[in-house]
Structure formats: structure tokens, C-alpha cells
C-alpha positions as CSV (number, residue, x, y, z in Angstrom):
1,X,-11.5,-38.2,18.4
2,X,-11.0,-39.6,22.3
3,X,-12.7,-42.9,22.6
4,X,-14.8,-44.2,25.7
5,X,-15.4,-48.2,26.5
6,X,-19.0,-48.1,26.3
7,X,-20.4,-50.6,28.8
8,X,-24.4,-52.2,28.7
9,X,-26.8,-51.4,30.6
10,X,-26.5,-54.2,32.8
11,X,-22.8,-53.6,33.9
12,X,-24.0,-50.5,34.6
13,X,-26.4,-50.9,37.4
14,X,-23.9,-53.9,38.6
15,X,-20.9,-51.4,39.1
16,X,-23.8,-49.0,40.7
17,X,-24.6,-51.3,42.9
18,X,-21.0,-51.9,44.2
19,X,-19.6,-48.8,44.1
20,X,-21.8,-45.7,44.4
21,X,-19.0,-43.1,44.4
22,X,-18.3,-43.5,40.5
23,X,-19.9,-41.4,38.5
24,X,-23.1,-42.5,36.2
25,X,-22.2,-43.8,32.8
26,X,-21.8,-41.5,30.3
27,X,-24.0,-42.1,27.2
28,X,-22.2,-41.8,24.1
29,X,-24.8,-42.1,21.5
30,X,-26.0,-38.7,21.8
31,X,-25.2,-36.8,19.0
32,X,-22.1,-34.3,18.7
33,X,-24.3,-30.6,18.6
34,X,-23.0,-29.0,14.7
35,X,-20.8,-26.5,14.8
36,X,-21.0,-23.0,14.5
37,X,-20.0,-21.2,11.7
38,X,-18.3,-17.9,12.4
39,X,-16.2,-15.8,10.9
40,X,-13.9,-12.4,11.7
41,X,-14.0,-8.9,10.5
42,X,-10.7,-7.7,10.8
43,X,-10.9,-4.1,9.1
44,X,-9.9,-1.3,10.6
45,X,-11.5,1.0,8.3
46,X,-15.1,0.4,7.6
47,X,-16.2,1.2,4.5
48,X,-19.1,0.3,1.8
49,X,-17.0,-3.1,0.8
50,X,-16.9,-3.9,4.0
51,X,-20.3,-3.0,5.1
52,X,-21.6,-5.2,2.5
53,X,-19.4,-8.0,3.3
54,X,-20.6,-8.0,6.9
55,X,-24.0,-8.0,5.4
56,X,-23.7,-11.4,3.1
57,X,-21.8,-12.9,5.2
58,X,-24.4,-12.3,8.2
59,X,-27.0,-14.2,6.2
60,X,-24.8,-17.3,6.0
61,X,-22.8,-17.3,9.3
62,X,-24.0,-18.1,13.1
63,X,-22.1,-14.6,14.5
64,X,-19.4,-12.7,13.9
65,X,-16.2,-11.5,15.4
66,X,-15.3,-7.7,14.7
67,X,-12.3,-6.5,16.1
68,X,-12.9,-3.5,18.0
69,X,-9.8,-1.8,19.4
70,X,-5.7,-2.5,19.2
71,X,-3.6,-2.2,22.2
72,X,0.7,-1.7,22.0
73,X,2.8,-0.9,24.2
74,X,5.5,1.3,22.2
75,X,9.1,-0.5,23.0
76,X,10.3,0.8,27.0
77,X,6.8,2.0,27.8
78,X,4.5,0.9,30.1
79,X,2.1,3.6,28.8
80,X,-0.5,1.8,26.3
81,X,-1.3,2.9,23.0
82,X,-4.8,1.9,22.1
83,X,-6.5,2.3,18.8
84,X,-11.0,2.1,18.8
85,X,-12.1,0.8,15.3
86,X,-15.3,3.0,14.2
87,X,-17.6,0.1,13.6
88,X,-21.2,0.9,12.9
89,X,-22.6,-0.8,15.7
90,X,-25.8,0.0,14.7
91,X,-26.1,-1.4,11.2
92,X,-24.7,-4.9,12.1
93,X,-27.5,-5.0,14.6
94,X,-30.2,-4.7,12.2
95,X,-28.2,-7.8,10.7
96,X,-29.9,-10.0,13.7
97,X,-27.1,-12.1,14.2
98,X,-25.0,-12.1,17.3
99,X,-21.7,-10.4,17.4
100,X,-18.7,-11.2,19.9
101,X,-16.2,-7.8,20.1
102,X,-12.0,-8.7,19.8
103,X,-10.0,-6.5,21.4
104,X,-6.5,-7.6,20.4
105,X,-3.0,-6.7,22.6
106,X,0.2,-6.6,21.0
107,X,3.8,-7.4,22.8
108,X,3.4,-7.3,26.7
109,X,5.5,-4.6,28.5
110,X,9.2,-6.3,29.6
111,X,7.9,-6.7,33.2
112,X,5.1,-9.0,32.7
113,X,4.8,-11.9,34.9
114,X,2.8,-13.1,37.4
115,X,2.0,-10.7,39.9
116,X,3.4,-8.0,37.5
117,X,0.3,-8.0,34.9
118,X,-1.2,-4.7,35.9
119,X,-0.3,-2.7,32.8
120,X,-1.9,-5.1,30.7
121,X,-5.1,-5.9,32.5
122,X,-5.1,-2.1,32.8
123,X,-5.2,-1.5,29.4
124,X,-7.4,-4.3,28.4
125,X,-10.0,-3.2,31.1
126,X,-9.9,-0.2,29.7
127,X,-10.4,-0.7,25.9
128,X,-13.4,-3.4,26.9
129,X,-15.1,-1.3,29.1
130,X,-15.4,1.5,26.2
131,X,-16.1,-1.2,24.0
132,X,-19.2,-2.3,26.0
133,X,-20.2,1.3,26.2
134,X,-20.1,1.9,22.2
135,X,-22.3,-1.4,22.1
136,X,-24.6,-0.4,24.7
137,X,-25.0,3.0,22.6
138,X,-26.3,0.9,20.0
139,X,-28.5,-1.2,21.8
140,X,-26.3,-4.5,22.0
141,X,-24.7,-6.6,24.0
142,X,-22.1,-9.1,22.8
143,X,-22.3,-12.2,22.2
144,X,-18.7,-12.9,23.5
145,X,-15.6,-11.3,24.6
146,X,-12.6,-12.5,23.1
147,X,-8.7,-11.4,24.1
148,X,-6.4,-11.9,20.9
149,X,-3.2,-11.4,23.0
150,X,-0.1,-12.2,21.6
151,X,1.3,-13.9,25.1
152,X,4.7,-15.5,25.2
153,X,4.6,-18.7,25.7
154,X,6.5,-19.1,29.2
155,X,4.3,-16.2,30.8
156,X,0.5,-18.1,30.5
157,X,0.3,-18.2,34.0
158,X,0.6,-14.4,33.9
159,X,-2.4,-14.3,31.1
160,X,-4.6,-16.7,33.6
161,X,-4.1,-14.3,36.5
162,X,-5.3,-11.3,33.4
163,X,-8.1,-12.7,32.2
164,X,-9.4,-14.0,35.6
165,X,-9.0,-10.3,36.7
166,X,-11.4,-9.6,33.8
167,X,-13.8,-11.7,34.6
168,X,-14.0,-10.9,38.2
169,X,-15.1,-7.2,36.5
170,X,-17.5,-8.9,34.2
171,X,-18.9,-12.2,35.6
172,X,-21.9,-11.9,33.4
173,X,-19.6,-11.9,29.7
174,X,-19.1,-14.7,28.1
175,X,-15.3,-14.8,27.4
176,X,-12.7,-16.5,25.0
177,X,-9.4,-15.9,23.8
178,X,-7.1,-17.1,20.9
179,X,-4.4,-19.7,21.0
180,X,-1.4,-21.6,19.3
181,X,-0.8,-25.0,18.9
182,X,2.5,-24.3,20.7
183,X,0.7,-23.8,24.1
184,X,-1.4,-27.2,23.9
185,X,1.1,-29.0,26.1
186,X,2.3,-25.6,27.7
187,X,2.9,-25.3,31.4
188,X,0.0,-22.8,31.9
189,X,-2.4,-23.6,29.4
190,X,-5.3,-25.7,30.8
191,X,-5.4,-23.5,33.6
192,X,-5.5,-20.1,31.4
193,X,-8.5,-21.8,29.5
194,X,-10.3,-23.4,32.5
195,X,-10.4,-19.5,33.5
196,X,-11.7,-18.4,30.0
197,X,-14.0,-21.3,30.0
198,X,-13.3,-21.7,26.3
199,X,-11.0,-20.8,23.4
200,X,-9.9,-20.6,20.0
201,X,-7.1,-22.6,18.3
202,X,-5.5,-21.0,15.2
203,X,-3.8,-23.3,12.8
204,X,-2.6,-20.8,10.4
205,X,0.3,-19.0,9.6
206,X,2.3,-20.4,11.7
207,X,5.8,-21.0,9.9
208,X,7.3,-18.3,7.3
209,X,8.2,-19.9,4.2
210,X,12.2,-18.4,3.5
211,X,12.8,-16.3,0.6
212,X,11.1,-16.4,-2.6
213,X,9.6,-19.9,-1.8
214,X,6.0,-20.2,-1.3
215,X,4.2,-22.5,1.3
216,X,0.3,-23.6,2.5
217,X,-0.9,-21.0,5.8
218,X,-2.4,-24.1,7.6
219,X,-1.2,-27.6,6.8
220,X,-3.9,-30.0,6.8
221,X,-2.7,-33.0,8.4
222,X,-1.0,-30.9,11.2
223,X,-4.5,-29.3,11.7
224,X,-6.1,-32.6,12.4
225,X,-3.5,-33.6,14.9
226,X,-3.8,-30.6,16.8
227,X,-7.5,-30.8,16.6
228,X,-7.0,-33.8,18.7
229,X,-4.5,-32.8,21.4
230,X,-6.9,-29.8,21.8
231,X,-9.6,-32.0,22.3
232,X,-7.4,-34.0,25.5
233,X,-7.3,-30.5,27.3
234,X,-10.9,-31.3,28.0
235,X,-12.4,-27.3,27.3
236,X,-14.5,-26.5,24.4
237,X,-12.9,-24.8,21.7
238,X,-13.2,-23.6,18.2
239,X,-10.5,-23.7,15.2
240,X,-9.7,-20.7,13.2
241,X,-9.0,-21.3,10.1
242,X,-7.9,-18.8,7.0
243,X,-9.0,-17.2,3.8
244,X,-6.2,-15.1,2.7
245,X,-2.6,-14.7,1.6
246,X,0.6,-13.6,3.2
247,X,3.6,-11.4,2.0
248,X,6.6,-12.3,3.6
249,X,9.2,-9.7,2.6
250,X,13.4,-10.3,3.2
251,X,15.9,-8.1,2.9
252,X,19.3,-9.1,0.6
253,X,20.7,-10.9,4.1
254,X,17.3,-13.1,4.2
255,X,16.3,-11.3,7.8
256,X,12.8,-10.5,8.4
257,X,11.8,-7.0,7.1
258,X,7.7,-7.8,7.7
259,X,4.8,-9.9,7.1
260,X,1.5,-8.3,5.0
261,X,-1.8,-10.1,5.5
262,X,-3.7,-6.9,4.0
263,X,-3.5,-4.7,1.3
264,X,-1.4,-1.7,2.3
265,X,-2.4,2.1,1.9
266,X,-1.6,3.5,-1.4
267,X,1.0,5.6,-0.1
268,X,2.5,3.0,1.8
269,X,5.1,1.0,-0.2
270,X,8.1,-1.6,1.4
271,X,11.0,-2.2,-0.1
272,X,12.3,-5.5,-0.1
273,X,15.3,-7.8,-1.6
274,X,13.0,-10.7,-2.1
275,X,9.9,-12.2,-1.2
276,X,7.8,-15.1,-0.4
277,X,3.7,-16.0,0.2
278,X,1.7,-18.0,2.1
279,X,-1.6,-19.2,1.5
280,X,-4.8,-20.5,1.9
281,X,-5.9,-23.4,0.2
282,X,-9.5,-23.6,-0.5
283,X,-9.6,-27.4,-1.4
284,X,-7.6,-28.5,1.7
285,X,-10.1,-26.6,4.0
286,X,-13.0,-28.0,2.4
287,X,-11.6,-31.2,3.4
288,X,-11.6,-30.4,6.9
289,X,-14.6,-28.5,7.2
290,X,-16.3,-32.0,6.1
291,X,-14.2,-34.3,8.0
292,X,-14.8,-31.6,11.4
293,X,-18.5,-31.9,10.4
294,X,-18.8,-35.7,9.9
295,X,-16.4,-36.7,12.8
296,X,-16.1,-33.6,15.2
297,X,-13.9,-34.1,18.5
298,X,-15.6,-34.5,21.3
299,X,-14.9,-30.4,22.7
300,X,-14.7,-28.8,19.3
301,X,-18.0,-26.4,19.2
302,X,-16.9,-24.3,15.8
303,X,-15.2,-23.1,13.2
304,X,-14.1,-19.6,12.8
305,X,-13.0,-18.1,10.0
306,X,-9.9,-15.6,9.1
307,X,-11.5,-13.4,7.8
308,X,-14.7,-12.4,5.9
309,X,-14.1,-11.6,2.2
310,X,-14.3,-7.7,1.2
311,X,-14.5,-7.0,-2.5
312,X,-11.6,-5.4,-3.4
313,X,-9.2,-7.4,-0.9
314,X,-6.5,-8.7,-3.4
315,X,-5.1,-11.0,-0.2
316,X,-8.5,-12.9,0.3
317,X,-10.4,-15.0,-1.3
318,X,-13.4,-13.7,-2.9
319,X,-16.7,-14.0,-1.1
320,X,-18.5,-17.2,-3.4
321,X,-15.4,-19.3,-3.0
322,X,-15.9,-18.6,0.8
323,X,-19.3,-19.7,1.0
324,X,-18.5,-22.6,-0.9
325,X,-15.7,-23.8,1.5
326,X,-18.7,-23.1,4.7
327,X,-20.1,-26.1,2.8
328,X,-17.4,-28.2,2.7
329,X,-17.4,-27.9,-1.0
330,X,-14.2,-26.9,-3.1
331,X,-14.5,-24.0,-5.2
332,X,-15.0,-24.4,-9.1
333,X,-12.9,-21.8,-10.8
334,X,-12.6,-22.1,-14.8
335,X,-10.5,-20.7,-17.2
336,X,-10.8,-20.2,-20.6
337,X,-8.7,-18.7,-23.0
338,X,-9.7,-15.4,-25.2
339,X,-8.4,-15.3,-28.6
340,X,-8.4,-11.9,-30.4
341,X,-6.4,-10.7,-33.7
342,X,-4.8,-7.2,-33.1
343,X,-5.2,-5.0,-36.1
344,X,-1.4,-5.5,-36.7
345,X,-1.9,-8.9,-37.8
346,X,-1.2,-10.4,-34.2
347,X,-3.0,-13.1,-32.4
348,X,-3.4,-12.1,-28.6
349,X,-3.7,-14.8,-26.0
350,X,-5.7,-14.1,-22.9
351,X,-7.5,-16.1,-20.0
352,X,-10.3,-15.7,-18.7
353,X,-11.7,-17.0,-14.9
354,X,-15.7,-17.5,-14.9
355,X,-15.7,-19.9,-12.0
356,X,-16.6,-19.3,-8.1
357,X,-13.7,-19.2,-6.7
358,X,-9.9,-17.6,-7.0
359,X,-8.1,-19.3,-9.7
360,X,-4.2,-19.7,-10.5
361,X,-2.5,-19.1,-13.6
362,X,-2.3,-21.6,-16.1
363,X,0.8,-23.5,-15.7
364,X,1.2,-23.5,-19.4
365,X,-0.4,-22.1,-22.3
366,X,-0.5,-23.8,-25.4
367,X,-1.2,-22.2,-28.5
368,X,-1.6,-24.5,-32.2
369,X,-1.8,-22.8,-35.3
370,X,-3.7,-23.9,-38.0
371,X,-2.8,-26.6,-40.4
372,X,0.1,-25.0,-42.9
373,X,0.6,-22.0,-40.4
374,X,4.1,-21.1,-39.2
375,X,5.0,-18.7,-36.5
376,X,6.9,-15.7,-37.2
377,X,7.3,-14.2,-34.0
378,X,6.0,-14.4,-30.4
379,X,6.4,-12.9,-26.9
380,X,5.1,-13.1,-23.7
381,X,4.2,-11.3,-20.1
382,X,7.3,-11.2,-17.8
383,X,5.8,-14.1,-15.9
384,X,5.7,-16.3,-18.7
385,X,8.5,-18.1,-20.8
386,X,7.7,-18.3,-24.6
387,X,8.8,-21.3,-25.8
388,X,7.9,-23.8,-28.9
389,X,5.7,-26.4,-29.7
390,X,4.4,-28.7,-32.6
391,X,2.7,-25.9,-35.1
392,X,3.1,-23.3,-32.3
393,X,4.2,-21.9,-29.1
394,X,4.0,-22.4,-25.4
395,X,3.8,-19.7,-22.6
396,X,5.1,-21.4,-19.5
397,X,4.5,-19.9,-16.3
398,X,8.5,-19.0,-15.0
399,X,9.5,-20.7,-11.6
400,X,9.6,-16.9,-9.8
401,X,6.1,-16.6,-11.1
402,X,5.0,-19.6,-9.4
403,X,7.1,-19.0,-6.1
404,X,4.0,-16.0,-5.7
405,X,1.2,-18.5,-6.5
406,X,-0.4,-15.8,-8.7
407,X,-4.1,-15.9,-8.6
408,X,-7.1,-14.8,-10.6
409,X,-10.4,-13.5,-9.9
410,X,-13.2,-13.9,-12.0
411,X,-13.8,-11.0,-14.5
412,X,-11.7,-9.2,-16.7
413,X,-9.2,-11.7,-19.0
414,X,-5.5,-12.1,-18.3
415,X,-3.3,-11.3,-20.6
416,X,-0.3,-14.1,-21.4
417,X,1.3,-13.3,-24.6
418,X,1.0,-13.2,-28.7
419,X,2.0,-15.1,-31.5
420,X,2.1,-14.0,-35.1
421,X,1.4,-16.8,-38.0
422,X,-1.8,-17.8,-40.2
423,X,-4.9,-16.2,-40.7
424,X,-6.6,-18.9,-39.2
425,X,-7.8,-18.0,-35.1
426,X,-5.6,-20.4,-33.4
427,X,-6.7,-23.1,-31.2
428,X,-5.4,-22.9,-27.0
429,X,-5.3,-25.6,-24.6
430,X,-4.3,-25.0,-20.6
431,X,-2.6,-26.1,-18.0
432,X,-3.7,-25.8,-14.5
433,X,-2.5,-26.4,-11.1
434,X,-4.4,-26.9,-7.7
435,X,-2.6,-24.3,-4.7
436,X,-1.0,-28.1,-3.9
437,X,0.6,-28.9,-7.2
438,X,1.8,-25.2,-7.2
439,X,4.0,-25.4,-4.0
440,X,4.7,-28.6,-5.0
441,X,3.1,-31.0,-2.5
């Protein structure tokens, strides 16, 4: 957090008295305003999960951010291709809570530059003006307009000279737009976000971990530090942080083939040589949702979150652990194991998540016979090893396993292997592991 000398009263009205040019000193006891909570719907397809997402979410959130259309520029074209999302305006303004409309632009056209940023400030004027008009169909005006823009890094100056354009058309709008750590100290930057007036820092997902390797979507420590070089550019702005996982598949010479943050359609499958995740870790953004609340920097206004948890959404987390982490608070899964004897004489090992939040598989799963039993046989799920152990067996989760950071959602039991031996039911101890201790850290 930037510091200030704080000076009494006295020296005050001294320096005053000398030198009525400086400014008044600035009183740093008042308190830092709390921070919004906020939080993104992403979908592009709104259906009942999502509906009633936006609905639970409403009741705990200050606003949220619904992304309303998709710009690209197919490769050679300066002809925009622009996709409206079909959101039902209407029913998230019986919500009552504000709502600020994304309109998100893909690759800029080859020629983009300063003075040559007419194709893209065509095609977002366009999309936000139909935007406005759907909302003012419904009755509503937004909250906020924000530009998720995916700007390279040497043409800022280009993006000022856009979004200044826009607001020239809209004075009225509030606007903001997203941003990397990357452009903090970029030629460019405070000037694009002096015109915005504010803007969003994202701290996730920002280095792929290589094949079949798994890695954290927003490291903690290097969240805090760029919390503080936002805070020297001296414009408010929020942090978006994550709730979800994401795919990263290779092909069998380790290039790129894509990156899935969402579950795919049904009929749409990649193949790929190997693979690797990245992902959220509840705990480490509880951490810094309490250490933003207690000890916010001085032009941090918010948090934003990526994105609101839709039931159903196998790459999010589900929607209690979410509200948990609003609070600071780490999620409580708990596993227990499920012990059942097959009518073949079998003894079937499951496990079973009853907590609030998404839990991991066991690391291990240890299974004791009773006294005087001996195994006979044993096997196990292709992600677990079976292996022995005093009176009994172990079922270790395998190293490829782990590399997904597999995790579990509270409801119907996991199965992990069997063991056959004694009529006795067999007693089963676990294992676990934090997302940390999974990757390693």
C-alpha cells in the first residue's frame, strides 16, 4: 500500500502560511470505502442453469458483468464478425442489482495503430450501440461499459485514441476496460486508463503450464505485487480474479493446439497428444480477498470475479464454495469413504464429498482388513495404483492422475477400487491434498 508522511496539524497551517501554492494536506485517517463485490457472466448461451445462477449470485454480489456480444476479425479481413449473446435483459432487471454490459474484441486487424484504429472503433461502436438498444428495450441502462479487448501490448496508444473515440459518442457511460499486468509499466498505459477513467486488472491465467504438468491460474504472491504497481498508476481499479479450470491441450511436438476454459459442445471433441490444467485455488483466494479487505491499496475499488458458477459447469467451482471465498473464507469439502460388499464377495471402496466446496481426490486410500483377514485379490480405477499395506491394500492416486488435479463435487460417491478378504466390513483411512500440495508448492 503507498505510504504518505502524515504531518500535525500545526505544520500544517505553518507550511500554509508560507507557501499557499501547495496543495491542503491530505487526511489519511479516513477510511478506505469496502470494495465491491462483482462477478462475470460469461455464457453465451443462456439457459435455466444459468438463469439461476445469475439469480443467487444477484442476492450476494454488488453488480454484475454479462458479456453481451463478441467481435473477430477473421485472419486478412478488415470486415468484423460480431456475435449478440441473447441475454434476457428483462429478468436480470427484476434482479435489482446493477449490471455493466462487456463487449469483448478479439485480435485487431494487421493495420492497427494510431491513426489507423477505424475498423476497430467501427466495430465496437457498433456492437455497443445495439447493446444499449437491447438494454433500453428492457427498461435499463448499465451500470458500466467495459471493452475486454485483447490489445497488443506495443499498440496502447492506439486503444487510448479507441476508447476516447467512444466516449466522445457516449460522454454520459461510465466506462472501463480490462488489463494485464504486462501493461502496468507499458508505454501507453496510464494514458489509455486516464481516458477510461478506470480499469480492471486480471491476474489469472497468465502463463500455460507445458505438457501434462499442472500449475495455480493466479499466483498469490505475484497478485499482491501487482496489486501494488497498479496502485502507483494512480487510477482506480478492480482485480479480477478466477473460479475455474483450464485445459491446455499439446500436440506430440509440445506446440499449442488450444486452451478450454468451458465445457465444450457435446459434439465437439479435440484431439490431443497430451495435456495439462490450470487452476483456481479457493484457499489462496480467500487469502487475498481478506488481506484486499483488511489492507486495500489506496485505488483498488473491487473485486471481480471470473466467473459466476453455473450448475453443471465441470470447469468451475460450484456455487457454495464461491460464496464462501466472497467471505474470505476457505471452502470445507469432506470426504468420506463408502464401504459396500458386492454380492460376489467383494468389498467396494468409494468416496464420498459432503462438504461446500470442490474437493480433490484422495491422495491415498488406505484400506485395513479385519484382524486375521488376508487379501486375495484387489484392483483399482485407472487413476489409482493398487498397492499393499499392513493387513491390506493402498490405492494411490498415479502421478498422471494428479498432473489433472482431479476434483470432486459433492454428491454421488467416487469409485476407487475393491479388495477381496474377510467377512468383516473393512476399515478406510484418506489422504488428502490442498490444490497447493497437489502441484506441489
Amino acid at each position: 500500500m503507498r505510504t504518505f508522511t502524515r504531518l500535525s496539524s500545526t505544520a500544517c497551517l505553518a507550511l500554509g502560511g508560507i507557501m499557499m501554492l501547495l496543495p491542503a494536506c491530505r487526511d489519511t485517517s479516513q477510511p478506505h470505502a469496502p470494495l465491491t463485490r462483482e462477478a462475470y457472466i460469461w455464457q453465451q448461451q443462456w439457459r435455466d442453469p444459468v438463469e439461476a445462477a445469475a439469480a443467487t449470485a444477484s442476492r450476494e454480489l454488488d453488480s454484475l458483468a454479462v458479456l453481451a456480444a463478441v467481435i473477430r476479425f477473421p485472419k486478412g479481413s478488415i470486415a468484423p464478425q460480431t456475435q449478440y449473446v441473447e441475454v434476457p435483459w428483462q429478468r436480470l432487471k427484476e434482479h435489482g442489482k446493477p449490471i455493466a454490459v462487456v463487449v469483448r474484441l478479439g485480435t485487431p486487424t494487421p493495420s492497427f495503430d494510431v491513426g489507423h484504429a477505424e475498423h476497430e472503433t467501427g466495430a465496437l461502436r457498433t456492437a455497443i450501440h445495439a447493446t444499449l438498444e437491447m438494454l433500453s428495450t428492457a427498461g435499463l441502462s448499465p451500470s458500466e461499459i467495459q471493452v475486454d479487448f485483447d490489445c497488443p501490448e506495443k499498440k496502447l496508444a492506439a486503444y487510448a485514441q479507441v476508447m476516447r473515440d467512444l466516449r466522445a459518442q457516449w460522454p454520459k457511460e461510465k466506462w472501463s476496460i480490462t488489463s494485464l499486468p504486462s501493461w502496468l509499466g507499458a508505454k501507453g498505459f496510464k494514458e489509455l486508463v486516464q481516458t477510461t477513467g478506470s480499469y480492471i486488472l486480471q491476474v489469472h491465467s497468465l502463463k500455460l503450464p507445458p505438457p501434462g504438468r499442472a500449475a495455480t491460474l493466479c499466483d498469490e504472491q505475484r497478485s499482491l505485487h501487482w496489486a501494488k504497481q497498479a496502485d502507483k498508476v494512480g487510477v482506480p481499479f478492480r482485480i479480477a480474479l478466477p473460479t475455474y479450470r483450464s485445459e491446455v491441450l499439446y500436440d506430440a511436438g509440445g506446440k499449442l493446439l488450444d486452451v478450454i476454459s468451458e465445457d465444450l459442445p457435446q459434439d465437439k471433441t479435440i484431439r490431443a497428444a497430451s495435456r495439462s490444467v490450470a487452476v483456481a485455488d479457493p484457499a489462496a483466494m480467500a487469502r487475498l480477498v481478506k488481506q484486499w479487505t483488511a489492507e486495500p491499496p489506496e485505488h483498488l475499488t473491487g473485486l471481480i470475479w471470473f466467473r459466476v458458477p453455473v450448475e453443471g459447469d465441470r470447469r468451475n467451482w460450484s456455487m457454495p464454495a464461491f460464496l464462501k471465498v466472497l467471505q474470505g473464507e476457505a471452502p470445507a469439502p469432506k470426504l468420506e469413504p463408502v464401504v459396500e460388499l458386492d454380492p460376489s464377495g467383494i468389498w467396494k471402496i468409494s468416496i464420498r464429498q459432503t462438504g461446500d466446496g470442490m474437493a480433490l481426490w484422495p491422495l491415498q486410500v488406505t484400506v485395513r482388513l479385519a484382524s486375521g483377514a488376508v487379501v486375495e485379490s484387489t484392483d483399482a480405477r485407472p487413476e489409482y495404483a493398487a498397492g499393499t499395506a499392513p493387513n491390506g491394500v493402498t490405492f494411490q492416486l498415479t502421478r498422471d492422475a494428479r498432473a489433472r488435479v482431479p476434483e470432486m463435487p459433492a454428491g454421488d460417491p467416487l469409485y476407487v477400487g475393491w479388495v477381496r478378504g474377510g467377512s468383516s466390513k473393512p476399515e478406510v483411512s484418506l489422504t488428502t491434498a490442498t490444490v497447493s500440495e497437489m502441484l506441489g508448492q
